[in-house]
Phi, psi and omega in degrees: 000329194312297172303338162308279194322126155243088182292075178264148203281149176094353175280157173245115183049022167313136173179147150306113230211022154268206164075006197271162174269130160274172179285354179260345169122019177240206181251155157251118178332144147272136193060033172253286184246141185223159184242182182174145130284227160309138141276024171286315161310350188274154221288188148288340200268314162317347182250324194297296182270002130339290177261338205273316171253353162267350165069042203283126171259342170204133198270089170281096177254160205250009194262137171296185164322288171312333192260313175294356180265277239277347195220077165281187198262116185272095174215174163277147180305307196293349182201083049251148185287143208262065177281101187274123180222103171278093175284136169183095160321102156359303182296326173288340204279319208294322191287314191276335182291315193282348196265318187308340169275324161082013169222009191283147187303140173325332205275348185280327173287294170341284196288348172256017171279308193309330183278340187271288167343298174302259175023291182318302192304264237281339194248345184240043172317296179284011170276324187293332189306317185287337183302305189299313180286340182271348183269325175286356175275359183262121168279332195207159185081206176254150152255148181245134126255123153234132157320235146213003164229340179089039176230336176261287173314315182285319157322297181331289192285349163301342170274302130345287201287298174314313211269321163289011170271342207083026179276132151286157189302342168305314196278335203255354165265001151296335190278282194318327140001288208305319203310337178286344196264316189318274168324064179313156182248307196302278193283331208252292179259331165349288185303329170284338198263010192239002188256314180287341179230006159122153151330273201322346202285148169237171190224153174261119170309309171335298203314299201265040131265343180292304166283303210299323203248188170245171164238141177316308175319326184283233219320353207275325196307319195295308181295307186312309161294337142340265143337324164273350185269296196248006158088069187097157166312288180306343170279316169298315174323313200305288185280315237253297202254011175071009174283084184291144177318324191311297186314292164341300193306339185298294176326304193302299151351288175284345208232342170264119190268000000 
């Protein structure tokens, strides 16, 4: 995980998402693609090296309106180019009302992560379709997707993005994984969820691991609407999200040694 991990100061879950074996037995460029929460935090020197050595030429962030007012991203629109696709599941809405009673059951918290994953699959086709086209316009440089924690909306395309490279579905929930070990519980969120509800408040970790963090289940929820919709990923990449062999071949091409 370590070599994933890009620790700039102020970042949130930033990594790398190359370096993986395709299933023919090849690589994914490494320093092509990252993944992220918010960039609102980052130092000026983190934003330096932000462009000057990860080398990002375009920021797909997945964030509504309201989330991009309250966190903006700090770079100028023109560099790194900015592609905004506002994502926000029903379910999320529905999740975040409910989170606020602060008593809702594990079990409750479970499902209403698994439903906003299904939601992704199944109601936000064209978004990811728009992800794939701001990613095939880049010749050189880096891509970013990113969220406000880099874990769902982005997991979803990040996922996307692997499979259409040719990654197994294993190695791309190990990707997806990674977010409990980033998204630190001690340092990172505890202290936000105590900023929001009080010093004295206490928390169950599961519990605030349930939203804050990921679970296997959660993407399996995506693939599994997948799979009753489109019979598979690759029928979905095709149809769903308009990503033709041509394209791919494009992808591969940039992003597969």
């Amino acid at each position: 995980m370590q070599d994933r991990t890009l620790p700039l100061p102020g970042a949130v879950n930033l990594r790398d998402f190359g370096g993986y074996t395709t299933e023919s037995g090849r690589l994914v460029r490494r320093r092509r693609l990252y993944r992220s929460g918010s960039l609102t935090r980052l130092t000026p020197e983190a934003q330096r090296a932000f462009v000057e050595e990860l080398r990002v030429h375009t920021i797909c962030d997945l964030r509504r309106p309201d989330e991009r007012h309250e966190e903006p991203t700090p770079f100028p629109l023109e560099r790194p180019r900015r592609v905004e696709i506002p994502i926000d599941p029903g379910s999320a809405i529905a999740m975040r009302a409910e989170f606020e009673k602060r008593n809702v059951p594990l079990s409750e918290r479970i499902a209403f992560m698994v439903a906003i994953n299904e939601e992704l699959a199944r109601h936000h086709r064209e978004d990811y379709a728009r992800m794939f086209e701001a990613l095939l316009e880049i010749e050189d440089g880096g891509f970013l997707i990113h969220c406000a924690a880099g874990k769902d909306r982005t997991g979803f395309g990040c996922a996307l993005i692997l499979h259409a490279l040719g990654v197994a579905e294993q190695t791309v929930i190990e990707d997806y994984l990674m977010t409990n070990e980033v998204l630190d519980f001690e340092s990172y969120i505890l202290p936000r969820m105590k900023a929001r509800f009080g010093e004295d408040a206490t928390f169950e970790r599961e519990e605030v691991m349930a939203l804050a963090g990921v679970r296997p289940e959660y993407l399996r929820a995506a693939y599994q609407a997948i799979e009753e919709e489109f019979e598979g990923v690759e029928h979905y990449l095709e149809r769903a999200v308009g990503l033709d062999a041509a394209a791919r071949e494009i992808l591969r091409a940039r992003y597969v040694e």
